[in-house]
C-alpha positions as CSV (number, residue, x, y, z in Angstrom):
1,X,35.9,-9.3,12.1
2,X,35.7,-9.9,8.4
3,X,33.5,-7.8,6.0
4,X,30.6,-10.2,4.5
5,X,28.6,-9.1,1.6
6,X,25.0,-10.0,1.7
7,X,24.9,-12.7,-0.6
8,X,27.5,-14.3,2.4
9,X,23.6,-14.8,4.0
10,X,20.8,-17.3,3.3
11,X,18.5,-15.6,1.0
12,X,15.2,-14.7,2.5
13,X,13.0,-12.7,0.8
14,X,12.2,-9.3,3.0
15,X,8.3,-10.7,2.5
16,X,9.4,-14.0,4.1
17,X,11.5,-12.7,6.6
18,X,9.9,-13.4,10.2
19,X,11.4,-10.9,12.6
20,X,10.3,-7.1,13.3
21,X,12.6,-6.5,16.3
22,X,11.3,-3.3,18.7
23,X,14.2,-2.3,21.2
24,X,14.7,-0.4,24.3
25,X,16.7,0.8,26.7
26,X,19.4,-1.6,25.9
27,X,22.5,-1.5,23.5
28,X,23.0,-2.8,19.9
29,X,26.4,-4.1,19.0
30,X,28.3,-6.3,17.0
31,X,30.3,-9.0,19.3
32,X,31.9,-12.3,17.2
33,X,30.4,-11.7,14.1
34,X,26.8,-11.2,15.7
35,X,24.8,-8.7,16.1
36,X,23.4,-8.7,19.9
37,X,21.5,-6.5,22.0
38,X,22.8,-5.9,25.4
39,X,20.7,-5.3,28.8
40,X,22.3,-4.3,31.5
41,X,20.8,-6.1,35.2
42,X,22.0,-5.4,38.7
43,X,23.9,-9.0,38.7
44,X,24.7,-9.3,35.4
45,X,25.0,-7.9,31.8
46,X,22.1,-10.2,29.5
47,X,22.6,-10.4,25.6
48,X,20.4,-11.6,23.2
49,X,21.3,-12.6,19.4
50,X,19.5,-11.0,16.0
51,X,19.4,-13.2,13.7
52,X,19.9,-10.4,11.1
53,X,19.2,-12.3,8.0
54,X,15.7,-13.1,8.7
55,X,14.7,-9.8,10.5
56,X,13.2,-7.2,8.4
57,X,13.0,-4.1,10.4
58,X,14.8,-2.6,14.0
59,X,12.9,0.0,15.1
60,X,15.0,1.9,18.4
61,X,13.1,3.1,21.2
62,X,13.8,5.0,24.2
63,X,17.2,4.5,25.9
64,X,18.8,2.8,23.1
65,X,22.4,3.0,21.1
66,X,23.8,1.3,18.3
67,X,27.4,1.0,17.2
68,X,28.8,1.2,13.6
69,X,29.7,-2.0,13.2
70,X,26.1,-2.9,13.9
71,X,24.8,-0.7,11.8
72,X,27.4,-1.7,9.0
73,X,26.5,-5.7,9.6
74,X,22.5,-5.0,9.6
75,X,23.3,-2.7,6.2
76,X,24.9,-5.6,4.9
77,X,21.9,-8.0,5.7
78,X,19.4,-5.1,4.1
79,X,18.1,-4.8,7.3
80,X,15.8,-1.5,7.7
81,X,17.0,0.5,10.9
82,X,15.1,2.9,12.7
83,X,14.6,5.2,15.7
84,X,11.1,5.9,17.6
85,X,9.4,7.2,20.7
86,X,8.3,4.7,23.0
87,X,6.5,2.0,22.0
88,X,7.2,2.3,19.0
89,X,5.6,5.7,18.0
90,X,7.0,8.9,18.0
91,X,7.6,11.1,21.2
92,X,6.0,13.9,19.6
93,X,2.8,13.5,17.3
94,X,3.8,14.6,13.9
95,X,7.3,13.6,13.9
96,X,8.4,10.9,11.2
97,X,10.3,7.7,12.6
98,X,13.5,8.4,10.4
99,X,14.5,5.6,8.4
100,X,18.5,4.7,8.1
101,X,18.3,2.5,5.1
102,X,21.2,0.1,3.9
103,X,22.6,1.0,0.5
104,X,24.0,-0.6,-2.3
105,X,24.7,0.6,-5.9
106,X,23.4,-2.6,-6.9
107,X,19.9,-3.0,-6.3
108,X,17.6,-3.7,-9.2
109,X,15.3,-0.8,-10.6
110,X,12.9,-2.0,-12.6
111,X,9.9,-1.5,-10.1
112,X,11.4,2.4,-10.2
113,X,10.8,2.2,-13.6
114,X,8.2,0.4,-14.0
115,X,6.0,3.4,-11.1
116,X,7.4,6.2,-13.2
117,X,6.2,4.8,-16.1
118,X,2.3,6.1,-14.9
119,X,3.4,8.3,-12.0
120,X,3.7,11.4,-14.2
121,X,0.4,11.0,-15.7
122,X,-2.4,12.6,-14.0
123,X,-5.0,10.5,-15.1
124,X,-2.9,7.0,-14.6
125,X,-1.5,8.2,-10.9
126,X,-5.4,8.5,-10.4
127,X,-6.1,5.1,-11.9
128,X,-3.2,3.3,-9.8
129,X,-4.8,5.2,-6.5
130,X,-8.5,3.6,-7.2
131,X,-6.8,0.1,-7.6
132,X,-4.5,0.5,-4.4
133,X,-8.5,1.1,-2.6
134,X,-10.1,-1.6,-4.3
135,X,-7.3,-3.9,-3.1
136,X,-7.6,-2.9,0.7
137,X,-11.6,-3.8,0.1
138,X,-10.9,-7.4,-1.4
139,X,-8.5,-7.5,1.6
140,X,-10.4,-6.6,4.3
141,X,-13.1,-8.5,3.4
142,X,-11.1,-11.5,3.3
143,X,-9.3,-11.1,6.2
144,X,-12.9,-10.6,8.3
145,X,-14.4,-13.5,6.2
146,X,-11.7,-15.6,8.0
147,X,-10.5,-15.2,10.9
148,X,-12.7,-16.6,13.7
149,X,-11.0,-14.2,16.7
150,X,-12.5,-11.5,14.6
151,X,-15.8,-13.2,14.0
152,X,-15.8,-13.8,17.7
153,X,-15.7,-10.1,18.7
154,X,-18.9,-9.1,16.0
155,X,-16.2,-8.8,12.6
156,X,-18.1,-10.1,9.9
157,X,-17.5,-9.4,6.1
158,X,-20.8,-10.2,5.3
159,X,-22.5,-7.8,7.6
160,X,-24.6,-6.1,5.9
161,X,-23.9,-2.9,7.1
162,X,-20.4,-3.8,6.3
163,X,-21.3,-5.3,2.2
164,X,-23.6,-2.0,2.0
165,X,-20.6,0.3,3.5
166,X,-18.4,-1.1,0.9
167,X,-20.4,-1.1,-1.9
168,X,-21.1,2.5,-1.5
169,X,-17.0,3.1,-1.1
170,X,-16.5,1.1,-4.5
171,X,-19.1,3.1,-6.5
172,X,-17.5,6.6,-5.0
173,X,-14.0,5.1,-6.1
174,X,-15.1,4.8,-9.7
175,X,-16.7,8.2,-9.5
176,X,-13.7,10.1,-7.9
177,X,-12.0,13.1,-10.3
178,X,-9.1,13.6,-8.4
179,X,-6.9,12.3,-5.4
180,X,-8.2,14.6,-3.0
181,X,-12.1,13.5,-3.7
182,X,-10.7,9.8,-3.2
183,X,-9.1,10.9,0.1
184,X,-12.3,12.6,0.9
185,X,-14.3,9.0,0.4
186,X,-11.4,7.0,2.7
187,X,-12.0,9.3,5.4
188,X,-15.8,9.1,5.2
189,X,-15.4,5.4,4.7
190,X,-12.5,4.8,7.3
191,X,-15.1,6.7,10.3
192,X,-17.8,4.6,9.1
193,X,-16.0,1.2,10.3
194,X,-14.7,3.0,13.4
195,X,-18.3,3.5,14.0
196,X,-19.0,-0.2,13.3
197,X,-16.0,-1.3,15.8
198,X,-17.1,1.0,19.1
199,X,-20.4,-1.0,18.4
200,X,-19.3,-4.3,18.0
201,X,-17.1,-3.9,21.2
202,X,-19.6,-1.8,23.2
203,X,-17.1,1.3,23.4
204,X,-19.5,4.2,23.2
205,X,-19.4,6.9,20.9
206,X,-15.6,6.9,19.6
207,X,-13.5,9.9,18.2
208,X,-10.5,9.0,16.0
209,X,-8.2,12.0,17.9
210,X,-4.7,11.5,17.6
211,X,-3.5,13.3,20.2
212,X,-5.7,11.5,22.6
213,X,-4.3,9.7,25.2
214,X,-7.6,7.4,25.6
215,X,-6.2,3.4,24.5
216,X,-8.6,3.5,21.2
217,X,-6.4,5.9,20.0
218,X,-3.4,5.2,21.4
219,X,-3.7,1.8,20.5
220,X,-4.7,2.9,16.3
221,X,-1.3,5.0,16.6
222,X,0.5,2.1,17.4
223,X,-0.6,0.2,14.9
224,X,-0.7,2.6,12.1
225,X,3.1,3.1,12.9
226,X,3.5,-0.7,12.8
227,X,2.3,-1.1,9.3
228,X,4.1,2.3,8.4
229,X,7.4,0.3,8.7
230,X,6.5,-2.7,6.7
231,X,4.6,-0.4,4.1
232,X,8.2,1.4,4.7
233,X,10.3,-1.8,4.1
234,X,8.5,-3.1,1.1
235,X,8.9,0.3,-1.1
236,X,12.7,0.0,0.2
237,X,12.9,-3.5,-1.1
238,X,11.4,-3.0,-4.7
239,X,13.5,0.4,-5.1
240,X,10.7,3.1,-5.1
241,X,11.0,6.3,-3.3
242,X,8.6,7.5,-0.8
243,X,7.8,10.5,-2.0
244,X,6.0,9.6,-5.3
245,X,3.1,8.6,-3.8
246,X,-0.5,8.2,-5.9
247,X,-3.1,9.8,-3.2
248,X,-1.7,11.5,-0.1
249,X,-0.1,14.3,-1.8
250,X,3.2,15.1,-3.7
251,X,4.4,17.6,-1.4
252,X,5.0,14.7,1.5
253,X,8.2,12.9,1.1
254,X,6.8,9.7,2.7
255,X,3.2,9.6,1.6
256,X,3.9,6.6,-0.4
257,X,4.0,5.2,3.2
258,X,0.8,5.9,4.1
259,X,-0.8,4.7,0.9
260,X,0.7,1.2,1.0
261,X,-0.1,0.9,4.5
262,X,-3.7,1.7,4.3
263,X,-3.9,-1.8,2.5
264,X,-3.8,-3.3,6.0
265,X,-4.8,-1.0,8.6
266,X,-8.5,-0.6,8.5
267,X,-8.5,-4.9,8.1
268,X,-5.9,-5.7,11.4
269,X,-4.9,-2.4,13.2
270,X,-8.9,-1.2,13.4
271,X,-10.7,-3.8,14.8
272,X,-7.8,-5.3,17.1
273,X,-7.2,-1.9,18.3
274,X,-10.9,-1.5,20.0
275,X,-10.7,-5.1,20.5
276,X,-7.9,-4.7,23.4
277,X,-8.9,-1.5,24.4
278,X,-12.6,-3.4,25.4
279,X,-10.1,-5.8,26.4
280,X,-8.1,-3.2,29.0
281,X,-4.8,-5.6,27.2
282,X,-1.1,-3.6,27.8
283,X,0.7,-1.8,25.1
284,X,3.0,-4.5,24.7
285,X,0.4,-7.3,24.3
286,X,-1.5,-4.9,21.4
287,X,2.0,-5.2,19.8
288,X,2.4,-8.8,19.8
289,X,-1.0,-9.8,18.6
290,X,-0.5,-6.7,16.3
291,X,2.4,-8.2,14.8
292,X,0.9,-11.6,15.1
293,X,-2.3,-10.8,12.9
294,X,0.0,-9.2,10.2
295,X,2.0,-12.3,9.9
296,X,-1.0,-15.0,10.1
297,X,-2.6,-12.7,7.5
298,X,0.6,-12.4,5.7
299,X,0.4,-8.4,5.4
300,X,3.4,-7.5,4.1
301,X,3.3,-10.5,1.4
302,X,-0.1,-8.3,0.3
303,X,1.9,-5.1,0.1
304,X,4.6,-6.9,-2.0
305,X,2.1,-7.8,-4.4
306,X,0.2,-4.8,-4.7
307,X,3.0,-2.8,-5.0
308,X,5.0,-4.8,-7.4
309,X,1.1,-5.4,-9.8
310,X,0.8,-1.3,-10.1
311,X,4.7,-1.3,-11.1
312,X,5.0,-4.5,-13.6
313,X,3.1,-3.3,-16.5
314,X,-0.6,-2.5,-15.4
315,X,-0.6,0.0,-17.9
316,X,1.1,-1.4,-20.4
């Protein structure tokens, strides 16, 4: 097969791009200048085509393998590859989902430049953190104010103990000295609408435990991991490194990771979480209306933008 560069591909925007493929027990190859995924059956070997220049992400579960050339076409298509636990999550809770990301000597840094600009100031790291929280309120509120499955299961943006919840956040936000107050606030926030969702869905007194094997949490895991790899995928786009992130701590080399991702998970992952655990729904149909509710909601396009606003001159 002959090499291709990426610019061989249509251009599609990683924000654009429709697929997020989760794989396992199966085989990734490259076969005709393809990339395919192989199942094995009792009758029959099955393969099914990626169609690598719209696919964002290929996160690799249990029982997979991947050959070079594979991973050499998805590199060339900037696809994000990476390797899980089952489902989609890590085996063991703690462990990072490690990222093989394509590189090219090539790719444009002015975002870099543009998040270093502030990141080394104290006071403007602080500044960019309050804006990141401000943005997941605006979002949340306009993600419950519109969607009528939501609405359906109780999820209303003007609830008032919703509009009073926030209110509160957005006044502690301005008030917040340092990143660890702000992270204090999330967390006080963050149990508040857990509350607010075990009510709305009639699930009793809930405990976000992340160890717990109960389909609340296991179902928030699941999630959270899902919106880890876009959150993932849109810093790799714009060129910024994980590790200078503005609130979860300088001494975690992916906290930037968590920070974009909490734009979208108290909005989606939350409520659909306890909505299909009231639900009894499977793991793999929490995944698909997971995914689904981050593309009718256009999640990562809300990461793009939030990212690239903080690193295009905000404090210019």
């Amino acid at each position: 097969m002959d090499d291709f560069s990426s610019s061989d591909l249509k251009a599609i925007l990683h924000s654009k791009r429709a697929n997020l493929y989760y794989l396992e027990h199966c085989r990734v190859m490259q076969k005709d200048g393809r990339v395919l995924y192989l199942k094995e059956a009792k009758d029959e070997n099955q393969y099914w085509n990626i169609p690598i220049a719209n696919t964002t992400v290929v996160l690799l579960g249990t029982g997979t393998s991947i050959t070079q050339a594979a991973v050499r076409m998805l590199a060339q298509a900037s696809v994000l590859i990476g390797f899980s636990g089952g489902g989609g999550t890590p085996l063991y809770v703690g462990c990072e989902v490690e990222w093989l990301t394509p590189q090219s000597e090539y790719r444009p840094t002015e975002y870099l430049q543009g998040w270093l600009s502030f990141w080394f100031d104290d006071e403007k790291r602080l500044a960019a953190a309050k804006m990141l929280q401000q943005s997941r309120i605006e979002y949340l509120l306009k993600v419950w104010g519109k969607d009528r499955d939501l609405k359906d299961e109780g999820f209303y943006a003007d609830d008032s103990e919703i509009q009073s919840a926030f209110k509160n956040f957005s006044q502690k936000i301005d008030q917040a000295k340092n990143s660890g107050e702000l992270l204090l606030f999330e967390a006080q926030l963050t149990k508040l609408l857990y509350k607010y969702a075990a009510k709305q869905t009639k699930l009793g007194d809930f405990v976000r435990e992340r160890e717990s094997t109960d389909k609340a949490n296991a179902f928030l895991n699941h999630g959270n991991y899902l919106a880890y790899g876009l959150a993932a995928s849109t810093l790799w786009v714009l060129g910024i490194p994980h590790g200078f992130a503005v609130m979860h701590g300088k001494t975690r080399r992916g906290a930037l990771v968590f920070d974009v991702a909490d734009l979208v998970k108290d909005a989606l992952v939350l409520p659909l979480a306890f909505i299909c655990t009231k639900e009894n729904a499977t793991e793999q149909e929490f995944r698909q209306q997971c995914l689904q509710l981050f593309t009718n909601h256009k999640a990562m396009d809300f990461m793009f933008d939030a990212v690239k606003g903080l690193a295009s001159g905000v404090y210019s």
